[in-house]
LOGU-992184 format. One record per residue (C-alpha): residue number from 1; x, z, y. Coordinates in pm, 1 decimal, decimal comma. Each point is the difference from the previous one (the first is absolute). Layout:
N
+-----+----------+----------+----------+
|  nr |        u |        w |        v |
+-----+----------+----------+----------+
| NUM |        X |        Z |        Y |
...
+-----+----------+----------+----------+
This chain:
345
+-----+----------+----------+----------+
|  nr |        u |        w |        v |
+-----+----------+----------+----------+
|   1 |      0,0 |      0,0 |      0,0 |
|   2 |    168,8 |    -84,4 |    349,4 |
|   3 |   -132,9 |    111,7 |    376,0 |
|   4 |   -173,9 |   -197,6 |    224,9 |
|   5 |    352,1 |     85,8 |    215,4 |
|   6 |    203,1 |   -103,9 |   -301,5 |
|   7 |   -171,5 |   -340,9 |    -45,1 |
|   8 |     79,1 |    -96,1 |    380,6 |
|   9 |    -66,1 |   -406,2 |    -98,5 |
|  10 |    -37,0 |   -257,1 |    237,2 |
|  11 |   -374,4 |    -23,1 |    130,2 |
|  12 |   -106,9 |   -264,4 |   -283,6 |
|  13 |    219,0 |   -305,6 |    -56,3 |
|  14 |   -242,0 |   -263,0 |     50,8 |
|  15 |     44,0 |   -295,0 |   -242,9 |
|  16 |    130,9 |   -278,5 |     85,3 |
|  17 |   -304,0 |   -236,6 |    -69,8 |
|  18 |   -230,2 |    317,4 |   -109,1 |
|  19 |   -229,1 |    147,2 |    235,9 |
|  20 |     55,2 |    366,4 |     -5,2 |
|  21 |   -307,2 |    117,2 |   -100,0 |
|  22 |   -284,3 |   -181,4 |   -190,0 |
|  23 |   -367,4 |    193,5 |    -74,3 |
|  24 |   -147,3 |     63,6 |   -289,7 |
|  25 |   -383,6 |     47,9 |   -101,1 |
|  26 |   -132,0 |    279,0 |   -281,1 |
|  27 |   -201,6 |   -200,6 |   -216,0 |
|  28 |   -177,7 |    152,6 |   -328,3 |
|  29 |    317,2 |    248,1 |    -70,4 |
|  30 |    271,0 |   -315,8 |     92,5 |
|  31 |    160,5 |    -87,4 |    299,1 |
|  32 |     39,4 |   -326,9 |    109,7 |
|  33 |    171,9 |   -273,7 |    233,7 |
|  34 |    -31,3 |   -390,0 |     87,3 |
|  35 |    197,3 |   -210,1 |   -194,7 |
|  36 |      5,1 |   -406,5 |     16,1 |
|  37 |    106,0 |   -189,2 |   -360,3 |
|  38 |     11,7 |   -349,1 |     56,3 |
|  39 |   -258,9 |   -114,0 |    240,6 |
|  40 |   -245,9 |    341,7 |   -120,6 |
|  41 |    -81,4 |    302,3 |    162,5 |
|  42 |     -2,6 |    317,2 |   -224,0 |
|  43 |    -45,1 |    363,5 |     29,9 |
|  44 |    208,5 |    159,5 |   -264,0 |
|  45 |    119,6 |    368,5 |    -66,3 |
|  46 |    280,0 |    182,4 |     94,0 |
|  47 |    193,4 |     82,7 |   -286,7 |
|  48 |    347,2 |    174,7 |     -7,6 |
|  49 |    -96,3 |     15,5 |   -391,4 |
|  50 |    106,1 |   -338,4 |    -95,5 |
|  51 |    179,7 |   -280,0 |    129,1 |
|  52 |   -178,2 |   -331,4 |    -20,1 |
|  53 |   -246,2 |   -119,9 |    172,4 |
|  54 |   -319,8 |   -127,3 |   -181,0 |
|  55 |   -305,3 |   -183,1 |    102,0 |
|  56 |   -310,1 |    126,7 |   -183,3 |
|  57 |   -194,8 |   -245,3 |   -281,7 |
|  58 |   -125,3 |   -319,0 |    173,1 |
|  59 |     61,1 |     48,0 |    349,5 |
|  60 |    383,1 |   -195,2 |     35,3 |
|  61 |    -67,7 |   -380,7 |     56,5 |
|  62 |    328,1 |   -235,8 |    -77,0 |
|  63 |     84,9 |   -113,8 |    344,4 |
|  64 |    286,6 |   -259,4 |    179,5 |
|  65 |    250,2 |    266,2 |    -29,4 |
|  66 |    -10,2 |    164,7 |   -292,8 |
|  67 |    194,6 |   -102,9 |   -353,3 |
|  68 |    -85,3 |     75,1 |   -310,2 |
|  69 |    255,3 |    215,7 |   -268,5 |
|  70 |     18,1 |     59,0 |   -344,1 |
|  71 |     39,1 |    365,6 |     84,0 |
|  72 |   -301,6 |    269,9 |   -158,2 |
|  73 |    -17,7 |    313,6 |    -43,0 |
|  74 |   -273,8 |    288,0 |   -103,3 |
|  75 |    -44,4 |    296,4 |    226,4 |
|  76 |   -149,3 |    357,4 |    -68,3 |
|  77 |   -177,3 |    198,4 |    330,4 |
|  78 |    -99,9 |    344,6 |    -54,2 |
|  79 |   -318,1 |    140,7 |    253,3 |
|  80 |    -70,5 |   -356,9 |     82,7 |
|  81 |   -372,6 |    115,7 |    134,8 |
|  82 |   -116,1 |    217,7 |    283,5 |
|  83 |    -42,8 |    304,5 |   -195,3 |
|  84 |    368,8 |    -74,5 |   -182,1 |
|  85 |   -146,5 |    -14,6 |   -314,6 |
|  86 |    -23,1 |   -351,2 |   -152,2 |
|  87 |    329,9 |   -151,4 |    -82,0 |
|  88 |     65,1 |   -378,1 |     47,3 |
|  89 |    223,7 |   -276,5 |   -221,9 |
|  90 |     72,7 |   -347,5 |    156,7 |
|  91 |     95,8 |   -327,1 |   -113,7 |
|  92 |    238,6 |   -119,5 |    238,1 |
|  93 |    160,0 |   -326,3 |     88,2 |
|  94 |    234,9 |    -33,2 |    321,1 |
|  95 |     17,2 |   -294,2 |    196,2 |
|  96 |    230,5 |    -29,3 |    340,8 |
|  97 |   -181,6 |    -17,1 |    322,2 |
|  98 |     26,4 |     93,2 |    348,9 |
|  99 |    -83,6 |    327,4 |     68,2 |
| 100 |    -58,3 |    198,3 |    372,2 |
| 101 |    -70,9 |    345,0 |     36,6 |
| 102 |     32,9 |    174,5 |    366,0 |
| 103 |    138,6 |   -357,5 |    168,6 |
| 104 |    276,8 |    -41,3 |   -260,4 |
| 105 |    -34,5 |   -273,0 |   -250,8 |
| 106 |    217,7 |    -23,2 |   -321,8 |
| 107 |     27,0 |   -339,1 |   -139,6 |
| 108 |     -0,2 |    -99,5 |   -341,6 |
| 109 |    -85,2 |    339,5 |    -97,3 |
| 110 |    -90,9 |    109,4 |   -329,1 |
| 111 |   -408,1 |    104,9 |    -27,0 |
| 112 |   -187,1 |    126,0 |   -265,4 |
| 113 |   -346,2 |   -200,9 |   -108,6 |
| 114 |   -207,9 |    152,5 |   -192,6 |
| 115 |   -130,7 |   -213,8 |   -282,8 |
| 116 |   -157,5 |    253,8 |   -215,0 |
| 117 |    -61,6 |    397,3 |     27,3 |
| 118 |   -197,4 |    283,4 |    110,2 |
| 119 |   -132,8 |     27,4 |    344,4 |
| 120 |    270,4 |    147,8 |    321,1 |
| 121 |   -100,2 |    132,3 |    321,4 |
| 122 |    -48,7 |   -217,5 |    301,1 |
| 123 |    192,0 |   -316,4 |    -81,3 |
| 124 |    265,1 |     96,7 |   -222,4 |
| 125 |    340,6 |    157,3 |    106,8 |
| 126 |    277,3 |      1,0 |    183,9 |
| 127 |    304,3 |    151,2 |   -171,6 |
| 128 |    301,7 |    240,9 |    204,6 |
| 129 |    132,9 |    163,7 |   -277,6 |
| 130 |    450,4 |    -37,3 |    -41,8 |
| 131 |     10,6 |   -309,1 |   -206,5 |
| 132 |    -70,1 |    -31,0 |   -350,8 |
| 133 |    312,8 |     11,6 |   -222,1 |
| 134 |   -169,0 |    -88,2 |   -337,0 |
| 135 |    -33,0 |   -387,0 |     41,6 |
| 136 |    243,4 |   -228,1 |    141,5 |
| 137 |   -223,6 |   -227,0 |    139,4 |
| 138 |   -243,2 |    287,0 |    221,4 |
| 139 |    309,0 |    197,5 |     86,0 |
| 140 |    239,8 |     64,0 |    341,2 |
| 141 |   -178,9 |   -177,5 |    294,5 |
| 142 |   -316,5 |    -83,8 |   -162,9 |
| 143 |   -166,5 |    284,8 |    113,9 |
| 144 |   -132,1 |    -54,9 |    362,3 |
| 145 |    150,0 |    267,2 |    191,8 |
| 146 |    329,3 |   -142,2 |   -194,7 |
| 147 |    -56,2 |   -340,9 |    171,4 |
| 148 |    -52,9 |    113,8 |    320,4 |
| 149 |    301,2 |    211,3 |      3,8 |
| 150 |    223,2 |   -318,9 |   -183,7 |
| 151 |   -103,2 |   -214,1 |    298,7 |
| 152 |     39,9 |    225,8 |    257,9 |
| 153 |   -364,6 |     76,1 |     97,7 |
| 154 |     75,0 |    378,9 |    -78,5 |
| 155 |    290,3 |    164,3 |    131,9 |
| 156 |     77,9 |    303,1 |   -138,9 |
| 157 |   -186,3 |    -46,2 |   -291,3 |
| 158 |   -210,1 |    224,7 |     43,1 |
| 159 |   -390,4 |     79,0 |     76,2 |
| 160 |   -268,3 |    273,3 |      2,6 |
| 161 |   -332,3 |     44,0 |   -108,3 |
| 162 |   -185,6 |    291,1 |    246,1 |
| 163 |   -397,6 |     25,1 |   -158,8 |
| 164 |   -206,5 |    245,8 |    221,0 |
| 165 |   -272,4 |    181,6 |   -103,9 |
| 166 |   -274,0 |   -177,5 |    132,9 |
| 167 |     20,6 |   -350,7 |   -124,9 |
| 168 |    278,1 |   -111,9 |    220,8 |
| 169 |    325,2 |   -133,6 |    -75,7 |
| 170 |    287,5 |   -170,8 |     30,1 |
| 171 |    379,9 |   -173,4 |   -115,9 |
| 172 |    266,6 |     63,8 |    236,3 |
| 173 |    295,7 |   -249,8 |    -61,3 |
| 174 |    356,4 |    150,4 |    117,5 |
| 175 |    163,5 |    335,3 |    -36,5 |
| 176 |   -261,8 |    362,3 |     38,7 |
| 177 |   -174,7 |     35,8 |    293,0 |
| 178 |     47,9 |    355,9 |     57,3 |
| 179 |   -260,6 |    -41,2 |    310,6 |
| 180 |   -253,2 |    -30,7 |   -277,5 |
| 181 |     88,8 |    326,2 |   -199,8 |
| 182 |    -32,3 |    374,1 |     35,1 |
| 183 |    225,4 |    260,9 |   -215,5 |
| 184 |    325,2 |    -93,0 |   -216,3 |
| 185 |     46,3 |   -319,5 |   -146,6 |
| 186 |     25,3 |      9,4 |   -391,2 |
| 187 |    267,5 |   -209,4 |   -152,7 |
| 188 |     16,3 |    -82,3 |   -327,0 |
| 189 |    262,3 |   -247,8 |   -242,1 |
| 190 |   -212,7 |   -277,0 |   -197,8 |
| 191 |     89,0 |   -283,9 |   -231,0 |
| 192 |    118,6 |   -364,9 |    106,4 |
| 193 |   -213,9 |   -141,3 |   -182,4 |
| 194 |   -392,2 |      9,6 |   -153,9 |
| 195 |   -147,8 |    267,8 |    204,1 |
| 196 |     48,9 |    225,0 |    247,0 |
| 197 |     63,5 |    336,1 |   -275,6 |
| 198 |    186,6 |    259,4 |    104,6 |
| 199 |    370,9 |     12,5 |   -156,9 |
| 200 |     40,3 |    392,4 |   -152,2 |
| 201 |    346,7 |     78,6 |    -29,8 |
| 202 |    -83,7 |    297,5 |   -217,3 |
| 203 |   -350,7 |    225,2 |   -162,3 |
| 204 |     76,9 |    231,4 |    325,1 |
| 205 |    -17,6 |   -304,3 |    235,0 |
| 206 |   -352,0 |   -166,9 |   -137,2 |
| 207 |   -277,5 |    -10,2 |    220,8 |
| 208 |   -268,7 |    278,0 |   -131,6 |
| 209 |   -369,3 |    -33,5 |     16,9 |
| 210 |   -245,2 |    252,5 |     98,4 |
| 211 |   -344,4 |     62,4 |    -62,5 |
| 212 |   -164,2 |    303,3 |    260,0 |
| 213 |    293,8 |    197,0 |     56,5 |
| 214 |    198,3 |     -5,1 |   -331,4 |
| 215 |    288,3 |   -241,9 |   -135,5 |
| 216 |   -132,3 |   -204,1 |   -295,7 |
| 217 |    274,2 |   -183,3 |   -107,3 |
| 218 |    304,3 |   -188,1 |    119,8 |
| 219 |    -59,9 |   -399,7 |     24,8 |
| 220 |    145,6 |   -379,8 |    -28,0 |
| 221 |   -200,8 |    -63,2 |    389,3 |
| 222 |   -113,2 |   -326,6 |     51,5 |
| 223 |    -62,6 |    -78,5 |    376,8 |
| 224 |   -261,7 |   -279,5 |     -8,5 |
| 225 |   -266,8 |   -130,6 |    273,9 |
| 226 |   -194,9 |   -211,4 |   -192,6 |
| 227 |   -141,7 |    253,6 |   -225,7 |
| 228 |   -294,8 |    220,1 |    119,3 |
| 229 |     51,6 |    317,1 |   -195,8 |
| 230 |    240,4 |    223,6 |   -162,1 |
| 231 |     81,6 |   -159,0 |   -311,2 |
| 232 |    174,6 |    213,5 |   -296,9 |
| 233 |     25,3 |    -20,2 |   -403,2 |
| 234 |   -270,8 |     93,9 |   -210,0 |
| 235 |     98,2 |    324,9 |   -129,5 |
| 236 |    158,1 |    146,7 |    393,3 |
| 237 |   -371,0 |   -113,0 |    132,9 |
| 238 |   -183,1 |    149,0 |   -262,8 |
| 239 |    208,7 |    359,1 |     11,3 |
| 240 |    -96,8 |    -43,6 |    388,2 |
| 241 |   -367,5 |    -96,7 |    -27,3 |
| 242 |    -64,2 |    250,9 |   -235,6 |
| 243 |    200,3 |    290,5 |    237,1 |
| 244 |   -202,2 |    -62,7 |    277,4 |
| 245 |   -309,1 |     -1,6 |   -176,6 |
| 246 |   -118,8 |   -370,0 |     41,7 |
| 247 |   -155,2 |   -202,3 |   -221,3 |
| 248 |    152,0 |   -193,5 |   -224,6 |
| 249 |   -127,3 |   -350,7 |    -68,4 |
| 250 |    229,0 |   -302,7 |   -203,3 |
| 251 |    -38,9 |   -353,4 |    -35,7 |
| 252 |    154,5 |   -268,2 |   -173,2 |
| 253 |     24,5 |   -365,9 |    105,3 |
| 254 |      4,6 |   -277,0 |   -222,4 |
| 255 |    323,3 |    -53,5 |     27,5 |
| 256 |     45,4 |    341,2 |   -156,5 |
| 257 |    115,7 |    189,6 |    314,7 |
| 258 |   -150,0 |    348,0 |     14,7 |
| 259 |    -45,6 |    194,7 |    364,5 |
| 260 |   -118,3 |    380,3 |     23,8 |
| 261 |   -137,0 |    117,1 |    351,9 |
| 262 |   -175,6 |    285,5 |    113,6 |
| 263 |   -344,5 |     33,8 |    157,3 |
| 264 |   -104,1 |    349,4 |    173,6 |
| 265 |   -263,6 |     77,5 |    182,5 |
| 266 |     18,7 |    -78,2 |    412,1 |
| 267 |    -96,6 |    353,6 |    104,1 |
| 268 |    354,2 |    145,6 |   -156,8 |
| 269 |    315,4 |    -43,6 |    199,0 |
| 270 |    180,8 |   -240,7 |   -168,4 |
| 271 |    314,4 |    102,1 |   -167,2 |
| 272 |    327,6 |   -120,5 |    237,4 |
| 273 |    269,1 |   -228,2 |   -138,1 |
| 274 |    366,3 |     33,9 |    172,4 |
| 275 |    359,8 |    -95,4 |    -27,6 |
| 276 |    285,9 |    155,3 |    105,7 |
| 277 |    325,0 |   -150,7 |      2,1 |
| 278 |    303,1 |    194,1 |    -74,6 |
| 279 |    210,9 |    202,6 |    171,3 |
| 280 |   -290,2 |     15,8 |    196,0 |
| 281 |   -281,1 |    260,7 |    -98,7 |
| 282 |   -237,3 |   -129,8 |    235,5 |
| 283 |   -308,2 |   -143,4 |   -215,9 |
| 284 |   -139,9 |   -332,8 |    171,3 |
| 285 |   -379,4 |    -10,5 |   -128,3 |
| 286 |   -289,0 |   -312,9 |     36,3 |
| 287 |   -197,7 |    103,5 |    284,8 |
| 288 |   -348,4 |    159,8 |   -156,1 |
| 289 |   -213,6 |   -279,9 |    142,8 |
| 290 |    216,6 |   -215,6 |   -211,9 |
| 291 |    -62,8 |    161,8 |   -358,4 |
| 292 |   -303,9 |    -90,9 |    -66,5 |
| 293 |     23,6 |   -401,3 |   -100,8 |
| 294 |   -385,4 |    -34,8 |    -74,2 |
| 295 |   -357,2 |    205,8 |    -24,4 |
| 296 |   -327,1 |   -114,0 |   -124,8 |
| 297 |   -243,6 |   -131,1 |    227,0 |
| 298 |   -204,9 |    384,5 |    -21,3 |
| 299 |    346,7 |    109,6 |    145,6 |
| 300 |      8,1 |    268,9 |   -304,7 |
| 301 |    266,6 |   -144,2 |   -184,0 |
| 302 |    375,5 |    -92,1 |    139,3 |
| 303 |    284,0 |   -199,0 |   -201,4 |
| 304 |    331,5 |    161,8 |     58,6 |
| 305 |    290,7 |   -236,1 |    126,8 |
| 306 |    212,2 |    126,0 |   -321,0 |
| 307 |     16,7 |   -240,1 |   -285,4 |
| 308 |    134,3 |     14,5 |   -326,3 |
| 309 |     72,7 |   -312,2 |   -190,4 |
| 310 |    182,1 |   -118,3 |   -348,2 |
| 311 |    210,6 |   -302,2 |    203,9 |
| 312 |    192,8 |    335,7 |    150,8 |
| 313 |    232,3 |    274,6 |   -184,8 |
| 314 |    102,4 |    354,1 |    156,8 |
| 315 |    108,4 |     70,6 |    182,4 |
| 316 |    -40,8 |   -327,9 |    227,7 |
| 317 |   -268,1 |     27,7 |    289,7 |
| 318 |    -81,8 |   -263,1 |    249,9 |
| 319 |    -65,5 |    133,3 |    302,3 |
| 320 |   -278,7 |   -244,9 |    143,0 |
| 321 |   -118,8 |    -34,0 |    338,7 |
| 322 |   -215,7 |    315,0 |     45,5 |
| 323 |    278,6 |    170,3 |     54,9 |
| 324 |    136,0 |   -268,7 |    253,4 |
| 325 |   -277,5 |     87,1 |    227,6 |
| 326 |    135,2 |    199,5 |    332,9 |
| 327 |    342,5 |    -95,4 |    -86,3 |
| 328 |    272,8 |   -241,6 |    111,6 |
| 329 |    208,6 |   -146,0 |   -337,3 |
| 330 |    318,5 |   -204,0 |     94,2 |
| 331 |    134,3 |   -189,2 |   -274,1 |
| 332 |    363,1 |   -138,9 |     42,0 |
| 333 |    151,6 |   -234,9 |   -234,2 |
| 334 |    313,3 |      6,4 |    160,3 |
| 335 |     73,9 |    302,1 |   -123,9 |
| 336 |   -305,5 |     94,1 |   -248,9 |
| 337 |   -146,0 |    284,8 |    125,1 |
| 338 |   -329,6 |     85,7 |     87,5 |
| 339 |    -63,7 |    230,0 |    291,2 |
| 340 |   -346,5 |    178,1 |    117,3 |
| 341 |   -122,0 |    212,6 |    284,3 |
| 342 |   -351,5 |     65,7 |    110,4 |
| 343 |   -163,3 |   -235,7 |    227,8 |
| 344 |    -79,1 |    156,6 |    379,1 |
| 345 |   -313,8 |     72,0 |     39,3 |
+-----+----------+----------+----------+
């Protein structure tokens, strides 16, 4: 963790190219931006999750600039619906296409269509994850943050994601602006590549989750924007759920993926869910408007925003955007960390 007096940056170093900030809109538990493929308009969600950037079943149209590959691939999305319960598997094949987002266009860039899956929020997603290091052919600059850096739209390579409360939004492109944050700034090591998890040196260093006011167990954390909940394995959810005294209720997809969430009912305080981040003791929970991902149209019965699911194992947690809301997230490829500090209010 470093003071606001230790972290004495430069204002923001606007992008060369890259406006410095870009708004977002809260849509059905996903937030989203403008994005141009081709000659097409499309609202897609932000997703520090995952890397690529994919245009939903039938909506991408084959225009003047784009080429076709021979490059597929099959993707898995966990809490791909508003209540982060259903998951969703694509089909994907990539063609190369222009594509703008915030003023900057990439050419010849790599997209994701969507020839056969389950349904995604808004119009698919946008990928800013590191880059993917398990296929040659999707790995460094594929990724669109990658591109914008490797051309020089994004210098440092780095941006931030700052959700407020109340539906509003937005990307900052550059390094932290520290005008925008309140209290210490949290800085934390991540890997190069895949996702933006936190690198543990050792046990004693590993982020630890919390339920209320107790530890529950040290974690693999997971920092991911595109995801509406907490998302956990089977067995860590269902120790939690049944804790706290929720419900328990599973389901199993064709596919054979199982999920486990908890239902309560909305006159209880919901249970809080927290991190803290070693050597720090100072537990950062989802703000208590934020637990509660759905409730039945009586208003009787809530969903919490903690899922288990069998595409996880303990102790990995993904730490959706719930708990991004009144915070500021930096992620820096430069020099893979992530860094957080609450938003001003």
């Amino acid at each position: 963790m470093l003071t606001r007096a230790a972290l004495l940056l430069s204002a923001v170093a606007l992008s060369s190219g890259l406006p410095n900030t870009v708004p977002l809109r809260l849509h059905k538990g996903f937030w989203q931006g403008d994005f141009t493929v081709g000659a097409q308009n499309f609202s897609l969600t932000i997703d520090t999750g995952s890397f690529a950037l994919l245009v939903k079943k039938g909506l991408y149209l084959p225009g003047p600039s784009s080429q076709q590959t021979d490059i597929s691939e099959f993707i898995q999305f966990n809490g791909a619906s508003e209540d982060g319960i259903a998951p969703a598997e694509e089909v994907i094949f990539f063609v190369r296409d222009d594509v703008q987002f915030a003023g900057v266009t990439v050419h010849e860039f790599l997209a994701g269509n969507i020839t056969f899956g389950d349904d995604l929020p808004a119009d698919g997603v946008a990928g800013f994850s590191p880059p993917a290091s398990s296929n040659d052919d999707l790995s460094q600059g594929q990724g669109l943050v990658e591109a914008f850096c490797e051309q020089g739209s994004l210098v440092p390579c780095q941006f931030g994601v700052a959700l407020g409360k109340e539906g509003s939004g937005s990307m900052i492109f550059g390094e932290i602006d520290l005008t925008k944050t309140c209290g210490d700034v949290t800085v934390l090591p991540t890997m190069k590549h895949d996702s933006w998890t936190v690198v543990n040196t050792t046990a004693d260093t590993a982020p630890v989750l919390f339920i209320d006011d107790a530890p529950f167990s040290p974690i693999l954390a997971t920092f991911d924007s595109g995801t509406p909940n907490i998302i956990g394995s089977l067995s860590q959810v269902r120790a939690i759920l049944k804790q706290v005294g929720y419900n328990i209720t599973e389901q199993t997809s064709d596919s054979g993926v199982t999920i486990a969430l908890g239902t309560y009912d909305c006159a209880r305080t919901p249970a809080r869910v927290g991190f803290s981040f070693p050597p720090s003791n100072t537990v950062h929970y989802i703000d208590l408007a934020a637990n509660v991902l759905n409730r039945t149209a009586d208003g009787r019965v809530c969903t919490a925003n903690i899922l288990g699911t069998s595409t996880v194992d303990a102790p990995q947690w993904s730490i959706g955007q719930t708990w991004f809301q009144g915070r500021y997230v930096q992620h820096d490829l430069d020099n893979s960390t992530l860094s957080f500090a609450d938003l001003v209010r």
